[in-house]
C-alpha positions as CSV (number, residue, x, y, z in Angstrom):
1,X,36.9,-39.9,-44.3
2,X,35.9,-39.1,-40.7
3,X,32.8,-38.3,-41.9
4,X,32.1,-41.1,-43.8
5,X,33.0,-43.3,-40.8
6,X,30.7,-41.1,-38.6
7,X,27.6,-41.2,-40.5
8,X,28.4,-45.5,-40.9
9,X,28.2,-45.5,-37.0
10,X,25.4,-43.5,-37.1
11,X,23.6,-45.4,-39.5
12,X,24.4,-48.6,-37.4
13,X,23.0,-47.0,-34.4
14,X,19.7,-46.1,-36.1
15,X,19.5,-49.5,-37.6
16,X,20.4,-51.5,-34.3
17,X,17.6,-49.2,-32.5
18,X,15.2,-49.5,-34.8
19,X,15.4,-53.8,-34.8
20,X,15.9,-54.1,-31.2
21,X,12.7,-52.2,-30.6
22,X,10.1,-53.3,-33.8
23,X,9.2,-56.7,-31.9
24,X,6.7,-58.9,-33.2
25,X,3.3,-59.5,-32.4
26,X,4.2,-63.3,-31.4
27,X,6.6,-62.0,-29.2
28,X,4.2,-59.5,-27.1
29,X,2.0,-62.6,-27.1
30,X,4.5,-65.1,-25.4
31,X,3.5,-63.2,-22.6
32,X,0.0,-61.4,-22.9
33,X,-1.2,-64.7,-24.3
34,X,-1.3,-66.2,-21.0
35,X,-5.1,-65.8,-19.1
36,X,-3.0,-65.1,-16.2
37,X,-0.8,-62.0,-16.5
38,X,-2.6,-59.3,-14.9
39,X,-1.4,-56.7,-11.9
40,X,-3.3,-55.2,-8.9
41,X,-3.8,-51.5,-9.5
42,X,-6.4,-49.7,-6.9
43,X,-7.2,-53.0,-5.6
44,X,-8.6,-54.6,-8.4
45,X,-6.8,-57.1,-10.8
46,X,-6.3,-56.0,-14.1
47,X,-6.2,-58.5,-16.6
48,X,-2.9,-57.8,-19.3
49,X,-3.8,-60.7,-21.4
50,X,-4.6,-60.3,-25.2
51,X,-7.0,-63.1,-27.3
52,X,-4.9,-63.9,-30.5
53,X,-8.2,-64.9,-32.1
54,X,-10.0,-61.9,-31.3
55,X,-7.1,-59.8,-31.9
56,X,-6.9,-61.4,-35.5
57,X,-10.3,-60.0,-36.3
58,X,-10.4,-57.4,-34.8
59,X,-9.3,-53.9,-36.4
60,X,-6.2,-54.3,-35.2
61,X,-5.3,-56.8,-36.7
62,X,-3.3,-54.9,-39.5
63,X,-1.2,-53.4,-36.7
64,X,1.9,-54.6,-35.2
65,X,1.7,-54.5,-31.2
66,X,4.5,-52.1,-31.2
67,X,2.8,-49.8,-33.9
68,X,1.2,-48.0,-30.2
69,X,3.1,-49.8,-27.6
């Protein structure tokens, strides 16, 4: 029975991981789909922001965000 109740709460674990961390495209692009997010790195401005459009036909666009990120 401890078992049983181990391998549930590991299960649950695995599961609440798993959902917390498979985020959705839309999501990534609540942010990255504003022109302006970028950071400074060497002194230049790096642009962080992602063209939905582009990104749609692009051959990405059978990937999920979080599929590399």
């Amino acid at each position: 029975m401890i078992e049983k109740c181990r391998n549930v709460g590991y299960l649950i674990i695995f599961f609440t991981f798993f959902v917390t961390t498979a985020a959705q495209n839309d999501e990534c692009l609540m942010c990255h789909g504003d022109k302006s997010l970028s950071y400074e790195r060497d002194n230049k401005l790096v642009s962080l922001f992602v063209n939905e459009s582009k990104f749609n036909t692009s051959v990405h666009a059978d990937l999920e965000c979080v599929d590399c990120h």
